[in-house]
VORO-14518 format. One record per residue (C-alpha): residue number from 1; residue in three letters; y, z, x. Coordinates in pm, 1 decimal, decimal comma. Example, Ala and Ser with C-alpha at 12.3 -4.5 7.8 and 13.67 -1.06 7.14 Angstrom:
# VORO-14518
+-----+------+----------+----------+----------+
: pos : code :    north :       up :     east :
+-----+------+----------+----------+----------+
:   1 :  ALA :   -450,0 :    780,0 :   1230,0 :
:   2 :  SER :   -106,0 :    714,0 :   1367,0 :
+-----+------+----------+----------+----------+
This chain:
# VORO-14518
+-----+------+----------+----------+----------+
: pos : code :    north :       up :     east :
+-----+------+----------+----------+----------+
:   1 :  UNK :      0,0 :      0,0 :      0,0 :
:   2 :  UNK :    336,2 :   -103,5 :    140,9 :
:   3 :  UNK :    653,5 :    125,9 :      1,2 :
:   4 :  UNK :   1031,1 :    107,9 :     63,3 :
:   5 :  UNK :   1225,5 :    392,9 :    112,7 :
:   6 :  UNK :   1372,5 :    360,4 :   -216,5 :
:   7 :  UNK :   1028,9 :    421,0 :   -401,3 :
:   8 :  UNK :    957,6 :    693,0 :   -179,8 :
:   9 :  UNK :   1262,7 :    876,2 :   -320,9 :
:  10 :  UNK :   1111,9 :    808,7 :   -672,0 :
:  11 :  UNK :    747,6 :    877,7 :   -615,8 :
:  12 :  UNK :    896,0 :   1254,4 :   -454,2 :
:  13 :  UNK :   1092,3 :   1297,8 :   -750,8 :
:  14 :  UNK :    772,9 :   1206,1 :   -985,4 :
:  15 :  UNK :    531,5 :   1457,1 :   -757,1 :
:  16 :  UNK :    833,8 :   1719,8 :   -830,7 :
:  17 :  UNK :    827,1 :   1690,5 :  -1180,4 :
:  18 :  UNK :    439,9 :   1722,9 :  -1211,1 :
:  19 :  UNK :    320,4 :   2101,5 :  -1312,0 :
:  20 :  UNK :    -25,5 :   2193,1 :  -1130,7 :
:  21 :  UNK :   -191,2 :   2252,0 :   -807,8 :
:  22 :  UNK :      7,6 :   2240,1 :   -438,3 :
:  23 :  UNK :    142,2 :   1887,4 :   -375,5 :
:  24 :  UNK :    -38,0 :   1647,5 :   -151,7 :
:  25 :  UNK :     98,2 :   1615,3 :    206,6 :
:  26 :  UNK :     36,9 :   1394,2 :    493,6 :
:  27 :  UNK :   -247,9 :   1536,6 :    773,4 :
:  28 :  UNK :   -203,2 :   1527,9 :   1128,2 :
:  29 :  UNK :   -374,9 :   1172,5 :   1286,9 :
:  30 :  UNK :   -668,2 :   1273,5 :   1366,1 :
:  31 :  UNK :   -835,2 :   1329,9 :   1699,6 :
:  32 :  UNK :  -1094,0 :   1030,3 :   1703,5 :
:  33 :  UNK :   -792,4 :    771,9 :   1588,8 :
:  34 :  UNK :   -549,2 :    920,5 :   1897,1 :
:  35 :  UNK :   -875,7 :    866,5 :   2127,7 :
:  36 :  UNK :   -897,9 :    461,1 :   2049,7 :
:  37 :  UNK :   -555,5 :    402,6 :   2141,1 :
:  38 :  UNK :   -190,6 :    392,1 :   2039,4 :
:  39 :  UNK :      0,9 :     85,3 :   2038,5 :
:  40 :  UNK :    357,6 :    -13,7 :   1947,4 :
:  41 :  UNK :    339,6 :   -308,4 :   1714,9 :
:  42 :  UNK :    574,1 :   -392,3 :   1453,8 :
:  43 :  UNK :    484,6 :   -333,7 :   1112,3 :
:  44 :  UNK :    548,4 :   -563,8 :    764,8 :
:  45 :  UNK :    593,0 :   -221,6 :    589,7 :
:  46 :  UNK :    959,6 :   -240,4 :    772,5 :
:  47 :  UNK :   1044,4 :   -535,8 :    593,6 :
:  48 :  UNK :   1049,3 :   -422,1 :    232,7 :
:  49 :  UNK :   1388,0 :   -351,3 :    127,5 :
:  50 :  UNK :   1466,8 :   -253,4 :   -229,0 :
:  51 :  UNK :   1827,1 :   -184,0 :   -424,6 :
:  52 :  UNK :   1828,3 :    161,6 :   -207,5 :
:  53 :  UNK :   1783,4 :     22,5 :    128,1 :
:  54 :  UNK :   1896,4 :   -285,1 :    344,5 :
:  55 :  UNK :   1826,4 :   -416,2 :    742,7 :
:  56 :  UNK :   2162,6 :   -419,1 :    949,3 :
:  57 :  UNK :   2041,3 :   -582,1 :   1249,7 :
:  58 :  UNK :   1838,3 :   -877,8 :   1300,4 :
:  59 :  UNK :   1576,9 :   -729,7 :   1471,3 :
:  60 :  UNK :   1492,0 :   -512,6 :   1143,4 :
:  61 :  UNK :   1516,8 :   -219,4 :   1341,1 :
:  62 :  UNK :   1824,9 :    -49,3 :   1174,5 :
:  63 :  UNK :   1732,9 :     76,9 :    812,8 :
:  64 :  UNK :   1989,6 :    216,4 :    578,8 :
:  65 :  UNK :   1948,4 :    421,7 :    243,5 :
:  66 :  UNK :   2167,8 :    476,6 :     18,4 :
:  67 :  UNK :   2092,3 :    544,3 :   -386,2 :
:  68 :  UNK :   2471,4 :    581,1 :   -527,0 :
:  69 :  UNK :   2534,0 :    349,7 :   -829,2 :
:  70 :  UNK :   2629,6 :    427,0 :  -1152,7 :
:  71 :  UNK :   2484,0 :    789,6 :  -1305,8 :
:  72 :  UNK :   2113,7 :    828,0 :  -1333,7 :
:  73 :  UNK :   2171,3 :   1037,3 :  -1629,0 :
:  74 :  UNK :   2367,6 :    745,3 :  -1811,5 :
:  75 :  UNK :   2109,4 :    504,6 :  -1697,4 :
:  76 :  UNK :   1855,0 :    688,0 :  -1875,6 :
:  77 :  UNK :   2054,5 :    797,5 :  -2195,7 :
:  78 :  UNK :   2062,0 :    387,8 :  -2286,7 :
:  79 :  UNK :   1733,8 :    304,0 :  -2164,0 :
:  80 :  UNK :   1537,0 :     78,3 :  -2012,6 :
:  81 :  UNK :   1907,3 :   -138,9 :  -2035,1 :
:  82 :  UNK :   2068,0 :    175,1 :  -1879,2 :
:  83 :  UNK :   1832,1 :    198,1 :  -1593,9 :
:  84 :  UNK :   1838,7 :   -171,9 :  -1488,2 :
:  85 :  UNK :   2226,2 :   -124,9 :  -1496,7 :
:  86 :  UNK :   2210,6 :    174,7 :  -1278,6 :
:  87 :  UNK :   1956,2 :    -79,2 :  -1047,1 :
:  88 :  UNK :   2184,2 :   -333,6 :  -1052,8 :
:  89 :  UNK :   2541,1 :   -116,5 :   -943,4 :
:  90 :  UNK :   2329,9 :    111,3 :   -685,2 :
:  91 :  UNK :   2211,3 :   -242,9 :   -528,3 :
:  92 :  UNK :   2585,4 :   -380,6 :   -505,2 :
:  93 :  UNK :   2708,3 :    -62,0 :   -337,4 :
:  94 :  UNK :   2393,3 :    -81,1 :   -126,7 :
:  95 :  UNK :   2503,6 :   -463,6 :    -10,2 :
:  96 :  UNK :   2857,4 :   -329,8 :    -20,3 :
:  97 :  UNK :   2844,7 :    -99,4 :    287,9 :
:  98 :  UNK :   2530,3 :   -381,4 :    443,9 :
:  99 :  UNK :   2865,4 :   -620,1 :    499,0 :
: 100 :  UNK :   3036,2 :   -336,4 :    618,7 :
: 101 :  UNK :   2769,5 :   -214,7 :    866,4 :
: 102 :  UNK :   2541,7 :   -583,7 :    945,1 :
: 103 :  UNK :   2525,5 :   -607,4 :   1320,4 :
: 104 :  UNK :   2752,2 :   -285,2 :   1387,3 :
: 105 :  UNK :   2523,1 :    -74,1 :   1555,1 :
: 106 :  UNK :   2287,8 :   -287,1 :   1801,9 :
: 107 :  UNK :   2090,5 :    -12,8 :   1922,7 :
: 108 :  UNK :   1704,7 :   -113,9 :   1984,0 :
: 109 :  UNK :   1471,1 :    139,2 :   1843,8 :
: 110 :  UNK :   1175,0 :    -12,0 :   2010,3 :
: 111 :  UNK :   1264,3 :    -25,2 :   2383,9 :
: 112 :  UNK :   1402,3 :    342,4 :   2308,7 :
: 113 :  UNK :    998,8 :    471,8 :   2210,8 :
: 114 :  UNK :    862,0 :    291,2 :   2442,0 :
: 115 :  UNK :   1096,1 :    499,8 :   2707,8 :
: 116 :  UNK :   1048,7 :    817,8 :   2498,7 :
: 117 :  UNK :    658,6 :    720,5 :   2535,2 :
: 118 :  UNK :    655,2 :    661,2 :   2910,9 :
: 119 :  UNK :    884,1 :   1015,6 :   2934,8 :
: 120 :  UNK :    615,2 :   1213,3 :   2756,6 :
: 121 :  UNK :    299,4 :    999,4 :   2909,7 :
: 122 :  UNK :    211,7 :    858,4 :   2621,5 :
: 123 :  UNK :     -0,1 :    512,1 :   2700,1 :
: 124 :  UNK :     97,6 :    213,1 :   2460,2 :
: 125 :  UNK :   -146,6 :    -60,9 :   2443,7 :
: 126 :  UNK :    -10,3 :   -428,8 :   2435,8 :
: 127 :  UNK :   -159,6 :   -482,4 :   2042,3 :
: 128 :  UNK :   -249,2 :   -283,1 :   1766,6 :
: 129 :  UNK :   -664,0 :   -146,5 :   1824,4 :
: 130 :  UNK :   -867,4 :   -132,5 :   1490,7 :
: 131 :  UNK :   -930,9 :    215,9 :   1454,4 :
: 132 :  UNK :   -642,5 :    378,2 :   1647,2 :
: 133 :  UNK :   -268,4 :    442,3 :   1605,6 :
: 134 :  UNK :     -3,6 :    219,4 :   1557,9 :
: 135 :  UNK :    367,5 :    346,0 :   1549,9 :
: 136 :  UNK :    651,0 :    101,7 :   1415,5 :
: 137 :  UNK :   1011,0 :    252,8 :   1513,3 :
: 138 :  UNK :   1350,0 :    198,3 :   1387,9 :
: 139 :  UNK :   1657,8 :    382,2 :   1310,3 :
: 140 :  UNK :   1664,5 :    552,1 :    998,2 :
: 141 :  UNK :   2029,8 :    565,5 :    816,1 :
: 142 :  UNK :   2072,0 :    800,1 :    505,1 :
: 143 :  UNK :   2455,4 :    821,8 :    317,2 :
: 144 :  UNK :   2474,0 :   1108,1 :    138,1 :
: 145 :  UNK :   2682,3 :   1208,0 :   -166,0 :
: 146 :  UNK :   2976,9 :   1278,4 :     58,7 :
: 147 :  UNK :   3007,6 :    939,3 :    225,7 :
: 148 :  UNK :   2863,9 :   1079,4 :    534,4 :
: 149 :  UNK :   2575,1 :    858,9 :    673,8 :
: 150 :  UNK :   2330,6 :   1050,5 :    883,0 :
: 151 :  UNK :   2065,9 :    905,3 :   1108,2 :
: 152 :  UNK :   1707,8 :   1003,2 :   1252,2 :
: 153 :  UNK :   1453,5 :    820,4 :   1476,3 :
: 154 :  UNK :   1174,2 :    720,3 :   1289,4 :
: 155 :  UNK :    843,7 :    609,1 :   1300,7 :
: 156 :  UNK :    605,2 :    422,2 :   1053,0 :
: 157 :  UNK :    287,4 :    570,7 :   1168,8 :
: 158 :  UNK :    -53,5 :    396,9 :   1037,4 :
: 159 :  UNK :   -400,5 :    515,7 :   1142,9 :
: 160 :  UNK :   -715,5 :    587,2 :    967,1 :
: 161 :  UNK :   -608,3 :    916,4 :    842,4 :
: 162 :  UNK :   -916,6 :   1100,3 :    543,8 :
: 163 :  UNK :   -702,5 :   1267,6 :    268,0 :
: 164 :  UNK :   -370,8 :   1078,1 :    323,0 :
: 165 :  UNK :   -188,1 :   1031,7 :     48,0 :
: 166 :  UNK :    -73,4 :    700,8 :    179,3 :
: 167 :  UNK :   -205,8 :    475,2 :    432,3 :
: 168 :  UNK :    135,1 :    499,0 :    624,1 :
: 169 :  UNK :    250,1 :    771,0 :    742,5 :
: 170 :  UNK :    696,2 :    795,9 :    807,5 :
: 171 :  UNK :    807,7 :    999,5 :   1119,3 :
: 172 :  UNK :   1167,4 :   1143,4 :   1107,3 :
: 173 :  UNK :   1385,1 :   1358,1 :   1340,5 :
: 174 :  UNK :   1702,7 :   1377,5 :   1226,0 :
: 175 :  UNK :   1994,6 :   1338,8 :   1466,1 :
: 176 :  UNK :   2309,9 :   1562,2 :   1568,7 :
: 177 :  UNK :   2545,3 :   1256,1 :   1403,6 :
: 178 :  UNK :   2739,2 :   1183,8 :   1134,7 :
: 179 :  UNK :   2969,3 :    942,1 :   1069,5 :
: 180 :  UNK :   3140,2 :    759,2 :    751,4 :
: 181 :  UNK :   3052,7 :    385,0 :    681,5 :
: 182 :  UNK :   3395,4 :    267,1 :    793,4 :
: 183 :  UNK :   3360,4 :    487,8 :   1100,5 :
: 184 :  UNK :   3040,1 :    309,5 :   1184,2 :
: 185 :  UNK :   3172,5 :    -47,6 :   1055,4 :
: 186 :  UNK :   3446,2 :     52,7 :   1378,7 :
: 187 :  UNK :   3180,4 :    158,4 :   1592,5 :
: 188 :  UNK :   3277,3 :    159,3 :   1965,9 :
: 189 :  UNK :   3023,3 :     67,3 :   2234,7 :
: 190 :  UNK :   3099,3 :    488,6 :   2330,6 :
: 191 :  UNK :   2957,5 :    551,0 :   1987,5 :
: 192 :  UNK :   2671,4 :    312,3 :   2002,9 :
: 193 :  UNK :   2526,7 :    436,3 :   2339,9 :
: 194 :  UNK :   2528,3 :    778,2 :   2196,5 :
: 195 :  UNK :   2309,5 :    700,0 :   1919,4 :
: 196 :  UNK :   2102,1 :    526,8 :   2156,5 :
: 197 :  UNK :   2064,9 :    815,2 :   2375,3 :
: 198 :  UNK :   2047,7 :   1069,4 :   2043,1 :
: 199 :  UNK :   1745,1 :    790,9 :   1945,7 :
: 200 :  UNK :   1552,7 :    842,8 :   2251,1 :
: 201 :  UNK :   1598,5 :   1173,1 :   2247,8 :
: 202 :  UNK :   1465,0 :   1206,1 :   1882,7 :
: 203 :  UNK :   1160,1 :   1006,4 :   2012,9 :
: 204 :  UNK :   1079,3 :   1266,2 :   2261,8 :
: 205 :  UNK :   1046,4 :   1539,0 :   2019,2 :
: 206 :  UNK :    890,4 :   1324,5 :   1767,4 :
: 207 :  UNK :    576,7 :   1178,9 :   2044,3 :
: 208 :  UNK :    501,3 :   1581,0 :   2170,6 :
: 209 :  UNK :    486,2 :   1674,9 :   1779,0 :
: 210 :  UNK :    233,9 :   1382,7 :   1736,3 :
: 211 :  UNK :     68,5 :   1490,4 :   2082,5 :
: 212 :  UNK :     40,8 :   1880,0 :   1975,2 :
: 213 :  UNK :    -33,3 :   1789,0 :   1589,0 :
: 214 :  UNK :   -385,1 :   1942,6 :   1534,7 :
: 215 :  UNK :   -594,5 :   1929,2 :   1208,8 :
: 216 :  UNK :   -698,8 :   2252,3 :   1242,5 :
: 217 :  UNK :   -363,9 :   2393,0 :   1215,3 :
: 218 :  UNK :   -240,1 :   2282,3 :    955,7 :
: 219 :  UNK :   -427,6 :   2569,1 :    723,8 :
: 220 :  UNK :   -211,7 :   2776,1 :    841,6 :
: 221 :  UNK :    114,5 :   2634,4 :    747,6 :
: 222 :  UNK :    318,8 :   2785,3 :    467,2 :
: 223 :  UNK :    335,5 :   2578,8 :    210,1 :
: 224 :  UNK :    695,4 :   2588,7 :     26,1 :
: 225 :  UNK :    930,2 :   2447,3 :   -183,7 :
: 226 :  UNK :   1230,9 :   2252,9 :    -14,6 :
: 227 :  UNK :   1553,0 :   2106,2 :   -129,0 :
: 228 :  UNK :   1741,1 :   1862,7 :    138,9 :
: 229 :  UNK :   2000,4 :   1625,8 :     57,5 :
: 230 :  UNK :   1904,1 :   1395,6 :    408,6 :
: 231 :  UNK :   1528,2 :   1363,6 :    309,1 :
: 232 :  UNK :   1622,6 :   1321,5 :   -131,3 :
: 233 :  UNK :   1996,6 :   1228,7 :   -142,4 :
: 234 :  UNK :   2153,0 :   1183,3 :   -456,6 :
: 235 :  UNK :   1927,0 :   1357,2 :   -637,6 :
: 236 :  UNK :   1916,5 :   1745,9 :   -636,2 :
: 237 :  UNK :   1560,3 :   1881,9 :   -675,7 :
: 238 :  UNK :   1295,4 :   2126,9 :   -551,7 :
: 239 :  UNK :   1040,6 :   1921,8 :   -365,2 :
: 240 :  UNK :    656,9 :   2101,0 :   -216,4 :
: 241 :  UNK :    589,3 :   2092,3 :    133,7 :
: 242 :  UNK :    457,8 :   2292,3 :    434,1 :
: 243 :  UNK :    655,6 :   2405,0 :    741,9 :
: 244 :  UNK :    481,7 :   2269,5 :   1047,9 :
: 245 :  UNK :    731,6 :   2393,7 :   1288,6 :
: 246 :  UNK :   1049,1 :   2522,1 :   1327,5 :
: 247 :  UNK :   1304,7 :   2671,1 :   1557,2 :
: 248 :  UNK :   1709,7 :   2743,3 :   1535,7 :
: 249 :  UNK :   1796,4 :   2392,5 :   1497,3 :
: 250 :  UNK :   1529,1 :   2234,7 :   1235,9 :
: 251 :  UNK :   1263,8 :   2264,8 :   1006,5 :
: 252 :  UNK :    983,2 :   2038,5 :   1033,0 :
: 253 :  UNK :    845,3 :   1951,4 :    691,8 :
: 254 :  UNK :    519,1 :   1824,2 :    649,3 :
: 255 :  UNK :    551,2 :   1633,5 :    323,5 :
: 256 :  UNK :    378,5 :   1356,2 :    112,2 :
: 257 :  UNK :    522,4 :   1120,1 :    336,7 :
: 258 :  UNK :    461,6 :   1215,3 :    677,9 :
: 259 :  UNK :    660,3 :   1454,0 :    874,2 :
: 260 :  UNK :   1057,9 :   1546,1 :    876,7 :
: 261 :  UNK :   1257,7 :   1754,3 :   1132,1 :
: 262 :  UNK :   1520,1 :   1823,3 :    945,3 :
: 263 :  UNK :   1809,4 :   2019,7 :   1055,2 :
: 264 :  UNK :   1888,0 :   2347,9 :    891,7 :
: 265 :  UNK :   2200,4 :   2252,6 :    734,5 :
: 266 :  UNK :   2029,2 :   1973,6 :    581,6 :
: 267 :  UNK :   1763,8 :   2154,9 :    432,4 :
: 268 :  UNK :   1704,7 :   2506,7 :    185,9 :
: 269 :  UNK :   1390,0 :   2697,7 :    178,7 :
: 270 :  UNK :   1356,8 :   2797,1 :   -138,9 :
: 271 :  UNK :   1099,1 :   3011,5 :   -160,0 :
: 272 :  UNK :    708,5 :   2965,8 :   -142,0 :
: 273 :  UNK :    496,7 :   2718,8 :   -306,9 :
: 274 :  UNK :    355,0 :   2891,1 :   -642,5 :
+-----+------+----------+----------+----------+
């Protein structure tokens, strides 16, 4: 199954809604997929957009989110009519700030892993190996309902993982950045080496996570509910996770998705999962 970021938003708003047991969330790889290899390969689940999300560079590398239209509550008080309108107005603003922001920030997401990968000895095969681990990167871009656009390095992470949720897993640390979409439409080459650096960085931390991630572990993370306006923007809800780290800066949720280091004042602990 190939998602966008925009149905991810939806499908965590659906699981968040539904009364019942603990809420499904993404396992670590495991240990026999790590063992037949890792490789850097691009993957087509980067190239589905939807009205949330647009590419601003060529290389598809740079992904941007943003879900501000018209009011979901409207939408829904006229219907199926009312909900295709909201579609239609969050998609405009969406290509709105994409001719703002196209070809503004050329950082490259892939040569930035690969030197986060040779940093933390991580050995990237040349092609994808049946079996094994395949990581997709990009830059991750998020507006939220402030105007400020936030930014994480990410990963689309796809290996044969039992009890997954979905077949591809999504990787996010989020940044120390923020910026408006006219500050990045101005962006100097000052600003876009920092993001580049900030990108590699992110990398770093997200490759020893994947390194250190353990099956076993994970029955001993607290499971809890979570409300963060970088990982669900726009719309203000409890969603169920489980903290597999944290530290002063971030928490690192372990959601439906995949995992998110988030930092704390992007993210509320709301209490535990019950």
């Amino acid at each position: 199954m190939r998602y966008s970021l925009g149905v991810a938003v939806l499908v965590l708003m659906l699981l968040a809604g539904c009364a019942g047991g603990p809420p499904p969330v993404q396992p670590p790889v495991p240990a026999e997929a790590k063992a037949k290899g890792v490789s850097a390969v691009r993957s087509a689940v980067l190239d589905k957009t939807d009205h949330m999300t647009a590419h601003l560079d060529d290389a598809r590398e740079v992904l941007y989110l943003q879900s501000f239209g018209n009011s979901v509550a409207v939408g829904a008080l006229f219907g199926p009519l009312g909900i295709m309108a909201n579609m239609a107005s969050t998609k405009a603003a969406t290509e709105a700030d994409q001719a703002k922001l196209q070809g503004r920030i050329p950082v490259h997401a892939s040569q930035a892993f690969r030197e986060a990968a040779q940093e933390t000895g991580l050995p990237l095969g040349p092609k994808w190996t049946e079996g094994g681990v395949n990581f997709s990167p990009y830059l991750h871009l998020v507006k939220l309902g402030d105007g400020k656009v936030l930014a994480a390095s990410a990963l689309v992470v796809e290996a044969p993982t039992p009890g997954a949720f979905f077949p591809q897993a999504r990787y996010l640390y989020q940044l120390p950045l923020g910026y408006t979409v006219d500050e990045l439409s101005l962006a100097t080459p000052a600003t876009v080496a920092e993001i580049d650096r900030q990108l590699q960085a992110g990398y770093v931390e997200l490759i020893r996570f994947y390194q250190s991630d353990k099956s076993e572990a994970m029955s001993g993370e607290k499971l809890v509910k979570y409300k963060s306006d970088f990982l669900n923007p726009r719309f203000d809800f409890e969603a169920g996770g489980k903290i597999a780290a944290e530290n002063a800066e971030r928490v690192w949720i372990r959601n439906v998705f995949g995992i998110a280091a988030v930092l704390r004042s992007n993210i509320t602990i709301v209490g535990p999962w019950e």
